[in-house]
ZANUDO-881733 format. One record per residue: residue in three letters; y, z, x of N, C-alpha, C in turn. Coordinates in pm, whole numbers, plus 32768, in hexadecimal, padded with zeros to 4 digits. Example, Ala and Ser with C-alpha at 12.3 -4.5 7.8 and 13.67 -1.06 7.14 Angstrom:
// residues 2
ALA7DC7830C85277E3E830C84CE7EB6830C8528 SER7F1F82C485057F9682CA855780038313850A 
END
This chain:
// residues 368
UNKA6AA0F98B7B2A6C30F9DB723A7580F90B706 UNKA79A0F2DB6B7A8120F5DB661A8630FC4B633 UNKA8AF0FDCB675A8FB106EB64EA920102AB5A1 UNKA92E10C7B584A95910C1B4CEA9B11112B4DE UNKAA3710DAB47AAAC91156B483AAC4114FB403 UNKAAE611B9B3D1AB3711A0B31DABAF11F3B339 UNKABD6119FB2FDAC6311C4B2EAACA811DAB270 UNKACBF123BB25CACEA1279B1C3AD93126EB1B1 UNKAD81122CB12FAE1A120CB125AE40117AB15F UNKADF2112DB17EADE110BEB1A1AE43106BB16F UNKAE341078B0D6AEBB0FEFB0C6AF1D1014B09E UNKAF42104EB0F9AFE9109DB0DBB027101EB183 UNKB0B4102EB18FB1040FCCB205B0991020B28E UNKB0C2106FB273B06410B0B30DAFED10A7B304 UNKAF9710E1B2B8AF1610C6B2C6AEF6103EB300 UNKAF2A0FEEB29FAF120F56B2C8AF410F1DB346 UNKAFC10F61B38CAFE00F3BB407AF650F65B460 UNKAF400FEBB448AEC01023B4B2AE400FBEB48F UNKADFA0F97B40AADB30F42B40BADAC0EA5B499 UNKAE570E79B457AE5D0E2DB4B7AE520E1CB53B UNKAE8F0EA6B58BAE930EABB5E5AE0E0EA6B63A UNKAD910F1AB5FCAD140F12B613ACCE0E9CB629 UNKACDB0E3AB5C5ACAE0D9CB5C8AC9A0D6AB61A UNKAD300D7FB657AD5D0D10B6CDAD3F0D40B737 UNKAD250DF3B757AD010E1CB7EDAC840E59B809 UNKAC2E0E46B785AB9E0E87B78EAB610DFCB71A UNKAAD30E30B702AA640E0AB70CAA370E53B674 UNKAA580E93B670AA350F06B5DFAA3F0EB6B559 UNKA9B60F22B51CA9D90EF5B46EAA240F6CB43F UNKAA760F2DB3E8AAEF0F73B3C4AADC0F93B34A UNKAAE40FF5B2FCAAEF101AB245AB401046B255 UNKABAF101AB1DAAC3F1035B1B4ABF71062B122 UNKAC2A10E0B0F2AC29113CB08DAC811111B036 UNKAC83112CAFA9ACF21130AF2FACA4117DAECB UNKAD161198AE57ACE711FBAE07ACB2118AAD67 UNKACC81101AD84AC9610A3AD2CAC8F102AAD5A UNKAC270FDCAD19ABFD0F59AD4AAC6F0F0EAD4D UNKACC70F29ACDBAD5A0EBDACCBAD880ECCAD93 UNKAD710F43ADB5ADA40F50AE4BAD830EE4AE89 UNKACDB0EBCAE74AC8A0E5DAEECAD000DEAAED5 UNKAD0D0DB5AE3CAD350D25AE2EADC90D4AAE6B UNKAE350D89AE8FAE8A0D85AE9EAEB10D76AF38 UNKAE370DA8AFA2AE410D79B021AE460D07B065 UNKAE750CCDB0A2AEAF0C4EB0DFAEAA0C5EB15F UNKAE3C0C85B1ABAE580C90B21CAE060C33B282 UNKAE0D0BD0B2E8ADB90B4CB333AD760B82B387 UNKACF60BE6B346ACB80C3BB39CAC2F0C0AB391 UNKABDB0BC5B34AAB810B90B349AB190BDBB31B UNKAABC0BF5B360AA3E0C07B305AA2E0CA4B325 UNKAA3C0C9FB397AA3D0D3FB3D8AA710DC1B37B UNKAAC90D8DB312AAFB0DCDB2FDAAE20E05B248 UNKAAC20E5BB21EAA8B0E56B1A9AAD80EC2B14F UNKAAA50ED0B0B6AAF00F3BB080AAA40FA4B03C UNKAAE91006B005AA6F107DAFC8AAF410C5AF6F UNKAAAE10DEAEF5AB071115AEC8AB10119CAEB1 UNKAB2611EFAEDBAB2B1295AF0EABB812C0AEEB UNKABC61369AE9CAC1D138CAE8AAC051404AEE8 UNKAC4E1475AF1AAC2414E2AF5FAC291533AF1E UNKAC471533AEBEABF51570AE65AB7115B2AE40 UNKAB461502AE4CAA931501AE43AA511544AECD UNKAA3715D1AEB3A9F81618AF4AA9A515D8AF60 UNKA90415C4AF21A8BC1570AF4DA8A71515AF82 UNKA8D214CAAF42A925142FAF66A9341433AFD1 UNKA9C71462AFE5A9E81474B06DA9B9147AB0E8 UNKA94C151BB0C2A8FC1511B130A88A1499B187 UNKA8671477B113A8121427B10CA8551395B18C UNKA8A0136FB15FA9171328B1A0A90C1350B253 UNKA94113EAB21BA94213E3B2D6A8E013CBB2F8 UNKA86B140DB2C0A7F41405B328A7D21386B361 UNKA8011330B2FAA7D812A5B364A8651294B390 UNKA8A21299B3BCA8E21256B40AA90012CDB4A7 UNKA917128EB4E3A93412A3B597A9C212EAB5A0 UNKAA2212A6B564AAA812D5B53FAAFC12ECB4E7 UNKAB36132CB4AEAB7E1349B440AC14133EB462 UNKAC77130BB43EAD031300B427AD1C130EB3A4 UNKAD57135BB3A1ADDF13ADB32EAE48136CB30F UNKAE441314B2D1AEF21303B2B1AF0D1307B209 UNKAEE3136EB1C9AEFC1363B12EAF4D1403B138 UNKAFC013C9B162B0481421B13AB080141AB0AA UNKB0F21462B0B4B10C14C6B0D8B0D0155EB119 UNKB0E5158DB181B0AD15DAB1EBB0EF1663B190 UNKB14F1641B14BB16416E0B11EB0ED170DB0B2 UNKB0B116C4B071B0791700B019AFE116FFB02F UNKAFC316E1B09CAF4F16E7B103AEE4176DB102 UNKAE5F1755B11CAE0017C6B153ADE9178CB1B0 UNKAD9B17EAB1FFAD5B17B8B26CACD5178DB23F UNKACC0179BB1C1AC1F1742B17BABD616EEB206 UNKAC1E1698B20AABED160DB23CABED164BB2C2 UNKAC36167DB312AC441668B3AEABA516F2B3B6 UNKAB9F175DB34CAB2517C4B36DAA7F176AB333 UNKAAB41726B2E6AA1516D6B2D1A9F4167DB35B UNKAA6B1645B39AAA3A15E9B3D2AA09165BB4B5 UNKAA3F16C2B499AA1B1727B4CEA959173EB4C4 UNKA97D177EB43EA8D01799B426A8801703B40C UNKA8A31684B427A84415EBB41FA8431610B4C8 UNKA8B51641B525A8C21609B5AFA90A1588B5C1 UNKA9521560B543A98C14F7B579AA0814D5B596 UNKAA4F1472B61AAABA148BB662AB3E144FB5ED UNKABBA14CBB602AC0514A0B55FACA5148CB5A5 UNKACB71438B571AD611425B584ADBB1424B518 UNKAE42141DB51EAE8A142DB481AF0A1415B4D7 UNKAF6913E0B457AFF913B8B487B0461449B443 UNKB01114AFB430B05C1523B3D3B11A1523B423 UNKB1571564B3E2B1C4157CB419B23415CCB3AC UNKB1C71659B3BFB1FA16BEB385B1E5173BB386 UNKB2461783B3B0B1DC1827B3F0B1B11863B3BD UNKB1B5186BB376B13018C3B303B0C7187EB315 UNKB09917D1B2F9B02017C0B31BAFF51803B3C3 UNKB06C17ABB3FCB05317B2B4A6B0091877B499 UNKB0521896B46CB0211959B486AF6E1972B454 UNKAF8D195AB3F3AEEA194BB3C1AE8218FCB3EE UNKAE96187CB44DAE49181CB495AE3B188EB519 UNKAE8E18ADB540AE9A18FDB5E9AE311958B5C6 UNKAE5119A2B56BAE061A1FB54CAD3419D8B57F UNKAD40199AB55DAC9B1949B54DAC721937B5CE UNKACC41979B617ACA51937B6B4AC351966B711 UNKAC1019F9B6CCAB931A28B718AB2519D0B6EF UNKAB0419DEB669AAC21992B615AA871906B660 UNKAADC18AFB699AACA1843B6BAAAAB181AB747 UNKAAA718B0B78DAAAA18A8B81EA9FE18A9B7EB UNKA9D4190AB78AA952195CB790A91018C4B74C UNKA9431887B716A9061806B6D6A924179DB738 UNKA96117BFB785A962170FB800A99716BBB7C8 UNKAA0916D7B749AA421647B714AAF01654B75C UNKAAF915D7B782ABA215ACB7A5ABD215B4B738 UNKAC4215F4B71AAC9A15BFB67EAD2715D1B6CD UNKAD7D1551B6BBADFB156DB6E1AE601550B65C UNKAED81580B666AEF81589B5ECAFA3158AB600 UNKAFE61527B599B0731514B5B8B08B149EB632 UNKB034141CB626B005139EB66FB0611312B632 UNKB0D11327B5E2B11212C1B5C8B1801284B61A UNKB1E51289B5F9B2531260B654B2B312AEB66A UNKB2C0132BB609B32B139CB628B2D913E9B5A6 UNKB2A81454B5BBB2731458B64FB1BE13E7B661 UNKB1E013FBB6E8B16D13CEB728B1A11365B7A5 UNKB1E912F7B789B20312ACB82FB26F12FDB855 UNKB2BF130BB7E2B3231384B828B3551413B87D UNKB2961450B86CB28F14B0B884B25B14A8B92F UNKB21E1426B91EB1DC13F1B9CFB26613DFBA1A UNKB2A81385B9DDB30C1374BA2AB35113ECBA3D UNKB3691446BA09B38A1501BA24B3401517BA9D UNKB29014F2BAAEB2711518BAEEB29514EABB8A UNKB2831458BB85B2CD13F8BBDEB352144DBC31 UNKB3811455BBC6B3FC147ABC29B3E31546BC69 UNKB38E156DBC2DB3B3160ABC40B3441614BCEB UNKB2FA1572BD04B2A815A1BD85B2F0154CBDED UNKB367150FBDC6B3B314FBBE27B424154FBE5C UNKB42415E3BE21B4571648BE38B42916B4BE83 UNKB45A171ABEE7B42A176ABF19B40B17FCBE9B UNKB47A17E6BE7FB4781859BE06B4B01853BD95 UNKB47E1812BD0CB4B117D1BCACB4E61847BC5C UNKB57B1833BC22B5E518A6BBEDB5E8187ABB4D UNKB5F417E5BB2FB64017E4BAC5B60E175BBA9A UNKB5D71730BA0AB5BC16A1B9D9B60A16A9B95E UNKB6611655B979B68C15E6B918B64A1584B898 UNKB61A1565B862B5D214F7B829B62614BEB7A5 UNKB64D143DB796B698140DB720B65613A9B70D UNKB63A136DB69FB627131AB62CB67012D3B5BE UNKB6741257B5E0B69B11F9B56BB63A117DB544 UNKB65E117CB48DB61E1146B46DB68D10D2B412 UNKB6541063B448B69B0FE8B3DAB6520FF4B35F UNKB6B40FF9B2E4B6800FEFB265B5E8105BB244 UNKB5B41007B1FCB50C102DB1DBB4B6102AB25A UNKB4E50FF7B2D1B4911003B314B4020FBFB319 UNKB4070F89B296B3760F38B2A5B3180F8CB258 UNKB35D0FEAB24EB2BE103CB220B2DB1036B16C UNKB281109EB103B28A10BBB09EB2D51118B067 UNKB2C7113FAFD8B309119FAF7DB2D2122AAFE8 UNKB2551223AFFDB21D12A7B03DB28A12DEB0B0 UNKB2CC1280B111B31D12C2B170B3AF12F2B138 UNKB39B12A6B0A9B42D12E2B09AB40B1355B050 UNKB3C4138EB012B39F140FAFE8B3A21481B05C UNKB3651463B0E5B37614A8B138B3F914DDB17E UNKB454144EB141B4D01481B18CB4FE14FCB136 UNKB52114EBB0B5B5561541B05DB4FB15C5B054 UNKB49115BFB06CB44D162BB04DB4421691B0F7 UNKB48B1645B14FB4A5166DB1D0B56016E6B1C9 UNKB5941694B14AB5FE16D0B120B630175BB0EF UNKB5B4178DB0B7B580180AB04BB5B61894B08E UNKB59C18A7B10DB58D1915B160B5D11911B1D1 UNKB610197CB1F1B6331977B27FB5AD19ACB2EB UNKB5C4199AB374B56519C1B382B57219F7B409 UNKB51B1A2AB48CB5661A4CB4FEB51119E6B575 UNKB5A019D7B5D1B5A419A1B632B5AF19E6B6D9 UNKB57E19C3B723B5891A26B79EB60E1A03B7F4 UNKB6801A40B7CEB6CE1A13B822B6FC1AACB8A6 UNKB7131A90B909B7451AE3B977B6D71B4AB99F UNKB6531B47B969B5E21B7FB9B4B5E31C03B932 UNKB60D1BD6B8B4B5F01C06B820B5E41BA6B784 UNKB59E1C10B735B5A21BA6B6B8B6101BBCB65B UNKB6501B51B654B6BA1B56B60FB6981AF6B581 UNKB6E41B49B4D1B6E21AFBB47DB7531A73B476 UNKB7111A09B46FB772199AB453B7501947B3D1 UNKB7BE1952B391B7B918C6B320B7A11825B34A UNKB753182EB2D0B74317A5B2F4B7A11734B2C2 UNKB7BB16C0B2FFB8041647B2FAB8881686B323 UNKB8A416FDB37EB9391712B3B3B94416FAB447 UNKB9F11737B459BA08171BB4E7B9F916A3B523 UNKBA2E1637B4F8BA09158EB503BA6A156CB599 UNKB9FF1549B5ABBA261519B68CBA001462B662 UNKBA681451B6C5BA5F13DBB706BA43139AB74F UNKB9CC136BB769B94112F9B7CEB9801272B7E7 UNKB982125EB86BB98911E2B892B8F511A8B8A7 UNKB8CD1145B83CB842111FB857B86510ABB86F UNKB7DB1060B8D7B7D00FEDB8FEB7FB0F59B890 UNKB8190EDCB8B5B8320E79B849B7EB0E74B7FE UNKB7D90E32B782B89A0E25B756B8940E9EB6EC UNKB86D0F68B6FFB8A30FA4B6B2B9450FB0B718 UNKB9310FFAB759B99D1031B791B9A710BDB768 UNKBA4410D5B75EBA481136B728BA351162B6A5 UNKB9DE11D2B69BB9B71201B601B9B91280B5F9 UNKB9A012BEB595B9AB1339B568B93A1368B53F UNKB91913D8B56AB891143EB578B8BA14C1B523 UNKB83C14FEB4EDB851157EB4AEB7C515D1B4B0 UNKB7F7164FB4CEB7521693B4D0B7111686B485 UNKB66C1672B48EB61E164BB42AB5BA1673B45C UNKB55F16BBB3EFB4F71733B402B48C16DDB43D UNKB44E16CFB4B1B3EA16B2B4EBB37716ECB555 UNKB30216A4B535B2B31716B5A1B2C71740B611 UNKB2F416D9B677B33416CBB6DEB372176CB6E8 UNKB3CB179BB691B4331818B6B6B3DA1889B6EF UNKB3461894B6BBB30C18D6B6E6B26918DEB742 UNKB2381881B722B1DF182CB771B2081817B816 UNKB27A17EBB834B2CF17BFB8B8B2EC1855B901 UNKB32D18B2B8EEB3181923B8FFB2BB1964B93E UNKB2381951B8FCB1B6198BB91BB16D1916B97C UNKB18D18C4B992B15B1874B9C9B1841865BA7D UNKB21E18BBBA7BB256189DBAFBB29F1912BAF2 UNKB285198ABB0AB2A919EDBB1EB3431A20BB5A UNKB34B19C7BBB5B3EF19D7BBDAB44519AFBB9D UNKB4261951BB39B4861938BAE0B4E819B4BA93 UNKB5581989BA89B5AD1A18BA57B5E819CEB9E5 UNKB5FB1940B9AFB6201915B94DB5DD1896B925 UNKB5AD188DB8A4B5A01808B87AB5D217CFB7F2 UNKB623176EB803B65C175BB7AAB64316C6B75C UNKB62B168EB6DAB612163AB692B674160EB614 UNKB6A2159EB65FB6F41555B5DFB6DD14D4B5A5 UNKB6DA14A2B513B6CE1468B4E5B73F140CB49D UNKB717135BB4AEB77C1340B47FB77612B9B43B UNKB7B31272B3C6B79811DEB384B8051199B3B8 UNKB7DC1104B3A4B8411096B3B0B8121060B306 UNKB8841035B2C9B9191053B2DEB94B10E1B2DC UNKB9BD1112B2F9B9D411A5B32FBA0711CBB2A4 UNKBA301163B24CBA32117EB1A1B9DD11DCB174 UNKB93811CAB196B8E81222B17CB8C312A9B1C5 UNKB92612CDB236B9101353B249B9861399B20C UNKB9F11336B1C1BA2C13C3B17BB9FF13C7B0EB UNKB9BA1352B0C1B9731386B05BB8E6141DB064 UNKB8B213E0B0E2B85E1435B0FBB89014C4B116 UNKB90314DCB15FB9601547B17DB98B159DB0D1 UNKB9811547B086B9D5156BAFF5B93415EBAF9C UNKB8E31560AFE0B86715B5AF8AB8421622AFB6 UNKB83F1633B02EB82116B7B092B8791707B055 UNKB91716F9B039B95C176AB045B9B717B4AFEC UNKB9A31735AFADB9F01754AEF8B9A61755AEBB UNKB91B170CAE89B8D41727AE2DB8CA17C6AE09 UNKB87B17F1AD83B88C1865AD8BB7C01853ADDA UNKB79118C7AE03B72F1902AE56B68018EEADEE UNKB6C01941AD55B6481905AD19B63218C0ACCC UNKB6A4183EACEDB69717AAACBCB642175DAD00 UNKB66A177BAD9EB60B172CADEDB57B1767AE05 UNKB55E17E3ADCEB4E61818ADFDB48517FDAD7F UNKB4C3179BAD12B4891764AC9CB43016D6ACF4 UNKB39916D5ACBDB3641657ACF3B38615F6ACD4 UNKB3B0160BAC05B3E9158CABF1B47A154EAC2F UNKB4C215BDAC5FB5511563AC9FB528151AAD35 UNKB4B41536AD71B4A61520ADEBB4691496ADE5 UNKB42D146CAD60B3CC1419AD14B42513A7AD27 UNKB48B13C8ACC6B506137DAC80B5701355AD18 UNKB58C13BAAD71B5CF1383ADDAB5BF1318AE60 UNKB5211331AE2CB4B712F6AE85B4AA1253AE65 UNKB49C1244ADCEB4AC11BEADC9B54B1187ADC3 UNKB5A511E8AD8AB625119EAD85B6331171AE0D UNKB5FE11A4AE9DB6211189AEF6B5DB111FAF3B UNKB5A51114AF2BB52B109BAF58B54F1021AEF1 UNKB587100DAE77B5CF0FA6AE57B61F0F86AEA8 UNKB6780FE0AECCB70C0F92AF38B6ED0F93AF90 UNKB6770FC3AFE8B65D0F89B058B6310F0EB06A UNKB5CB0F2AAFE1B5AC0E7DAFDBB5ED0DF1AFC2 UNKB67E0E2EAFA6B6FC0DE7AF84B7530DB4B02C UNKB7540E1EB04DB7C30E3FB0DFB7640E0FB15A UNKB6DC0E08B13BB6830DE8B1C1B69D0D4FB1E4 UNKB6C60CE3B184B6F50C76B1CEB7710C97B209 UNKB7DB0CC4B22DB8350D07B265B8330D46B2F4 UNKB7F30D9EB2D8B7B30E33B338B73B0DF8B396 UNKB6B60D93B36DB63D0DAFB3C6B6010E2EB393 UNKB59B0E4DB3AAB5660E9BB393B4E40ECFB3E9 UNKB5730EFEB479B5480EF7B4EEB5610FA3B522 UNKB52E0FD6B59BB5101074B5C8B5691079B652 UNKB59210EEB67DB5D410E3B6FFB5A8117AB71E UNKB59311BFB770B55811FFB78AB5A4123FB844 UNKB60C12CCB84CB63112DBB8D9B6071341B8FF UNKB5DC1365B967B58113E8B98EB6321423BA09 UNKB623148AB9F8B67014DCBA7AB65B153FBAAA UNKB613154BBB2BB60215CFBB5DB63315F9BBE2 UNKB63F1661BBBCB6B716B9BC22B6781725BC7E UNKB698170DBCE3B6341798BD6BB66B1772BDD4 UNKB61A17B4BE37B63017B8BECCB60B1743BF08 UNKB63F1726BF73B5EF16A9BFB8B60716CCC04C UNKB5B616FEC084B6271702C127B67D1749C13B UNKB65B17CBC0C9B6DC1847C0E5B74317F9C0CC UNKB748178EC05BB7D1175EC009B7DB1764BF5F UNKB7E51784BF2AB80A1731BE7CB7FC1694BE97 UNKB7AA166BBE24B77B1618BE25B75515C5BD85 UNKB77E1561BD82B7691524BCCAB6F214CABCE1 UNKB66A14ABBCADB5EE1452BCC5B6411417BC24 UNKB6531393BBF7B64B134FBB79B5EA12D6BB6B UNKB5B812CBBAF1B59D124EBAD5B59A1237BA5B UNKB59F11A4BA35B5C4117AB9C3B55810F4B9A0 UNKB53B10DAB942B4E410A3B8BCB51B104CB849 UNKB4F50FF1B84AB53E0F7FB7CAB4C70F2CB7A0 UNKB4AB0F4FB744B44F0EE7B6E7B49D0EA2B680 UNKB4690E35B659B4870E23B5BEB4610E14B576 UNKB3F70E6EB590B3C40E64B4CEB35C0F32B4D7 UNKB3A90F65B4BAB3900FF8B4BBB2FE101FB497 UNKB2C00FF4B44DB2531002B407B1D20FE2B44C UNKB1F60F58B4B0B1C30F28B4F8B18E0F71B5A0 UNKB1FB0FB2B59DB20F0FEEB616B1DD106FB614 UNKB1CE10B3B5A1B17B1121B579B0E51110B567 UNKB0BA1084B567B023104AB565B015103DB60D UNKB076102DB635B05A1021B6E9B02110C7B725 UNKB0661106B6DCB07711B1B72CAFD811B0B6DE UNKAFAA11F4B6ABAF3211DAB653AE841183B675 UNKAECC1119B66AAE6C10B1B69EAE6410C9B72C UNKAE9E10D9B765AE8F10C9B815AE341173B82E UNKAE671199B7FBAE041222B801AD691211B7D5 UNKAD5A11FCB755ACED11ABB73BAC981198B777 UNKACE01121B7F7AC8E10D9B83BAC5510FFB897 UNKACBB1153B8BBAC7F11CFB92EAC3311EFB926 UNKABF3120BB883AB8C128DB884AB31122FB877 UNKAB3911E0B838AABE116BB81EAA731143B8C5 UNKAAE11134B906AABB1116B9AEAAA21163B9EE UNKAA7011BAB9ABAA5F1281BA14AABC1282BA8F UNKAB4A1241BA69AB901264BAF3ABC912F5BABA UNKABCA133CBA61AC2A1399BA1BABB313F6B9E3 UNKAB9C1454BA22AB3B14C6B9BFAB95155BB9EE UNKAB9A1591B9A0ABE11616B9A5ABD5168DB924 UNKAB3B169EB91CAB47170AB8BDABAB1751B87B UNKABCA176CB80EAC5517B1B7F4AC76178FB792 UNKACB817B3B751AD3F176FB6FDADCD1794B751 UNKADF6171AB770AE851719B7D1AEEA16C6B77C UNKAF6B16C7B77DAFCB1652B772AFC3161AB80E UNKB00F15B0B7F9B0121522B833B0111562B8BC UNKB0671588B8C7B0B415B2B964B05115EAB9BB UNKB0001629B98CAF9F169BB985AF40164BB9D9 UNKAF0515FCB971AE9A158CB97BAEA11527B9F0 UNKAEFC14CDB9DCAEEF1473BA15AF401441BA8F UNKAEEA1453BB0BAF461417BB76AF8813C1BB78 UNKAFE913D0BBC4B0891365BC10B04612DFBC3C UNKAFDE12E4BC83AFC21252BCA8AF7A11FCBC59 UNKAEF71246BBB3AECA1205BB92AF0611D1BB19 UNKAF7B1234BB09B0071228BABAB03A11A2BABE UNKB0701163BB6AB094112BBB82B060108ABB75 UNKAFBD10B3BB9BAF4E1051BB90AF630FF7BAFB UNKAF521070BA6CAF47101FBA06AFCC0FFAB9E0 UNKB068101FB9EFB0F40FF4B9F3B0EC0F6CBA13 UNKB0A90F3FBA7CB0D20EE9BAD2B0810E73BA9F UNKAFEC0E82BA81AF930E28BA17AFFD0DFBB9C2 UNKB0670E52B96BB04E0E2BB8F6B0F60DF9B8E4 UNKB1220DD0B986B1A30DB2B97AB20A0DFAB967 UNKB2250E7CB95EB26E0EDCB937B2B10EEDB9BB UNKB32D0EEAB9C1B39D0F1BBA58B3A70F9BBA3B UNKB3A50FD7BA8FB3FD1054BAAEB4581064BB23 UNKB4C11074BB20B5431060BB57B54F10F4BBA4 UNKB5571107BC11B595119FBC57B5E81177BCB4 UNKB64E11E7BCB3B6AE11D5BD0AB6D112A2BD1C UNKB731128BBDA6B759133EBDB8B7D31319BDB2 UNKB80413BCBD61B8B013A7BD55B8EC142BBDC0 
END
């Protein structure tokens, strides 16, 4: 029989990258969700017949449910993750059916984890935080922490050219990533850190080079932690090309006043002013991902650096790879793991490697 995925949030840049991606490495009928028909006519995607639409708000409980029950798989990508339930990931629990999501925000991530008995006792896989940071980023964490005897310390930085490819939706996430400080595990404690400070300097692969990184609240800070126990620090920075926009971004974090930005409408209003000039600056910039993992431990009773590094160009795209390749897994019963896990959690180094390598994606390691 035909596997069936729906995928909610479908015609947003990501959704539609995961659509695509599915197409091309499975066999599946696909339903892409919207909250109006104007949605169906606005998709453009050379997916053919397989691929169909429904118009569902999540709202509509029924609906919804109804939805999962037929389908085999469920993917999540109707972010923003901050303003999230776990609705969707506990219905598709009580259908039994296997759920993925690109979330990438700890409050959802906390409330998804929480579901985890739940899903052992229901036999459904749900992995969660499957995009490109997190999600390939977090493998490649993993990558490097089992080429260690005793992993001490991860690194992880991020840059993004322009828009990245994606929609208004990711830029809401950035700013609304801005709001709060939040804590990070550094030296084998949780420490509070602001967000968009303390800006370090990454030598990433061609042609960023050197760029500028700033902490930025991600699941990773705490997910990674629990995942590899010896870890005593993990640290996450975030960063744009052109570097124009991290001191704009730097300005909003730190001068704004606190409950300007915690207004929906300024987050509304900053969200599109910003996605105009990206859409301005992206012939310039690309609107491409770079992605450097660093982890630090023992090797042979020595100190020891495992790195690797990641360059796409087209960000959005590359977040349909992390996503889709999982997918496929589950569709191919190579991947069953009761639970709700993030990435790291989930999915092995070699079958990691397996769908990377399908889908053309390098990953670069070297020891320093």
């Amino acid at each position: 029989m035909t596997d069936r995925v729906l995928i909610l949030g479908g015609r947003g840049r990501i959704g539609s990258s995961v659509a695509q991606d599915l197409a091309t490495h499975t066999q599946a009928q696909i339903t892409i969700t919207g909250r109006s028909p104007e949605t169906a006519k606005a998709i453009n995607l050379p997916l053919g017949e397989r691929v169909g639409f429904l118009v569902l708000d999540l709202a509509e409980i029924d609906k919804l449910r109804q939805a999962i029950a037929n389908s085999d798989l469920v993917i999540h990508c109707a972010g923003p993750f901050h303003y999230r339930d776990t609705n969707v990931l506990k219905t598709c629990i009580e259908q039994g059916v296997n759920y993925l999501d690109v979330s990438d925000h700890r409050s959802y991530t906390s409330k998804a984890l929480n579901c985890h008995e739940q899903a052992i006792a229901a036999g459904v896989t749900a992995i969660i935080n499957t995009g490109i940071f997190p999600g390939i980023s977090n493998s490649m964490v993993r990558q490097g922490v089992e080429q260690l005897d005793k992993p001490e310390k991860i690194h992880l930085s991020y840059l993004v050219s322009g828009s990245g490819g994606a929609g208004v939706t990711v830029m809401r996430t950035t700013f609304l990533g801005l709001q709060h400080t939040f804590e990070a595990w550094l030296d084998g404690k949780w420490h509070v850190v602001k967000p968009y400070s303390e800006r370090e300097v990454i030598e990433f692969p061609s042609p960023y080079g050197r760029s500028g990184v700033y902490w930025f609240d991600m699941p990773e800070t705490f997910t990674l932690p629990h995942a590899f126990p010896s870890v005593k620090t993990v640290i996450t920075k975030f960063g744009s090309v052109p570097d124009f926009y991290n001191h704009m971004t730097w300005i909003t974090a730190h001068v704004f006043p606190k409950w300007l930005m915690q207004k929906r409408s300024t987050i509304e209003f900053l969200s599109h002013v910003s996605h105009f000039m990206t859409d301005m600056t992206n012939n310039f910039t690309g609107i491409g991902v770079a992605v450097r993992s660093e982890v630090t431990g023992q090797k042979n009773g020595e100190t020891a650096i495992f790195c690797s590094d990641l360059v796409h160009q087209n960000t959005a795209i590359a977040s349909g790879y992390g996503t889709g390749s999982i997918a496929q897994l589950l569709l191919e019963g190579k991947l069953q793991k009761p639970g709700v896990f993030p990435v790291e959690e989930a999915l092995p180094t070699d079958l990691f490697e397996y769908t990377m390598q399908s889908r053309g994606i390098k990953i670069h390691h070297n020891w320093l």
